[in-house]
C-alpha positions, 0 to 999 in steps of 0.5 A, spaced: 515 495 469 521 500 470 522 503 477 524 510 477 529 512 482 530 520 485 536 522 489 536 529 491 542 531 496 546 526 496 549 521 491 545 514 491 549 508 494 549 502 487 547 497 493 540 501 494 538 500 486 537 493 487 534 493 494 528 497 492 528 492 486 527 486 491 522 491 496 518 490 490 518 484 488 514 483 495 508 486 493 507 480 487 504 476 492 499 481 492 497 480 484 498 488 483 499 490 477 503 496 478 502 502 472 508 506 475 513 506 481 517 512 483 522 513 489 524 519 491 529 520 496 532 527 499 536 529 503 533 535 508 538 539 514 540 536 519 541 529 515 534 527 515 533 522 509 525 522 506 523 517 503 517 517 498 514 513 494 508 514 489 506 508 486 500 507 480 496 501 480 489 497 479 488 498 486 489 506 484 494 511 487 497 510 493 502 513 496 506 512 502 513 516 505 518 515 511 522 519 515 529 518 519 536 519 520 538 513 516 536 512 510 535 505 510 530 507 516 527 511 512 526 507 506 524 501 510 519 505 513 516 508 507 515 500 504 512 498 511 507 504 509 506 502 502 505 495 505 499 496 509 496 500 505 496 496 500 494 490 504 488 495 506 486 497 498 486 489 497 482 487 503 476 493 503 471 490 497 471 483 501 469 487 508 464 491 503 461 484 500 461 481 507 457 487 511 452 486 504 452 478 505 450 479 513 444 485 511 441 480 506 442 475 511 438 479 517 433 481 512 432 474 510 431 472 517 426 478 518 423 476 512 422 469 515 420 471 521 414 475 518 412 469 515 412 465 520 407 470 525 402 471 519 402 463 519 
């Protein structure tokens, strides 16, 4: 999967290319299959950098952005963000599934319980 890189305002350093390639290669612990990652950095007045980052996978479309004076801080901020909300997509079914088992638990012991009384 390609990576496609926008820089607006200001031209990009040859170094940043690759480190956004590494930055990503993070997320393969988590098994995402990404559809689509784009990058987009600008340049705004009073040199502050924006970082944004669109990304497009089986965990569906998450988007994160980073603002600072720096543009690595904000490009790291930005990939924080994507982090953790990727991290918050991957472990939301299985909170589901355990709020669903600790129900079916309570109903099984109220269920238990009724039994017992009618005895």
């Amino acid at each position: 999967m390609s990576i496609k890189i926008t820089a607006r305002g200001f031209e990009l350093p040859d170094y940043l290319e690759q480190h956004i390639k590494e930055a990503f290669f993070k997320f393969d612990k988590f098994k995402i299959a990404f559809q689509s990652k784009d990058v987009f950095m600008k340049l705004e007045e009073g040199r502050k950098f924006t970082v944004e980052i669109a990304t497009k996978s089986n965990l569906g479309k998450i988007d994160a952005t980073g603002e600072a004076n720096e543009l690595s801080d904000a490009f790291n901020e930005a990939f924080d963000r994507l982090e953790r909300q990727i991290i918050k997509h991957k472990e939301k079914p299985q909170a589901h599934l355990s709020e669903k088992a600790q129900k079916e638990k309570e109903n099984l012991i109220k269920e238990e319980d009724e039994t017992l009384a009618k005895l």
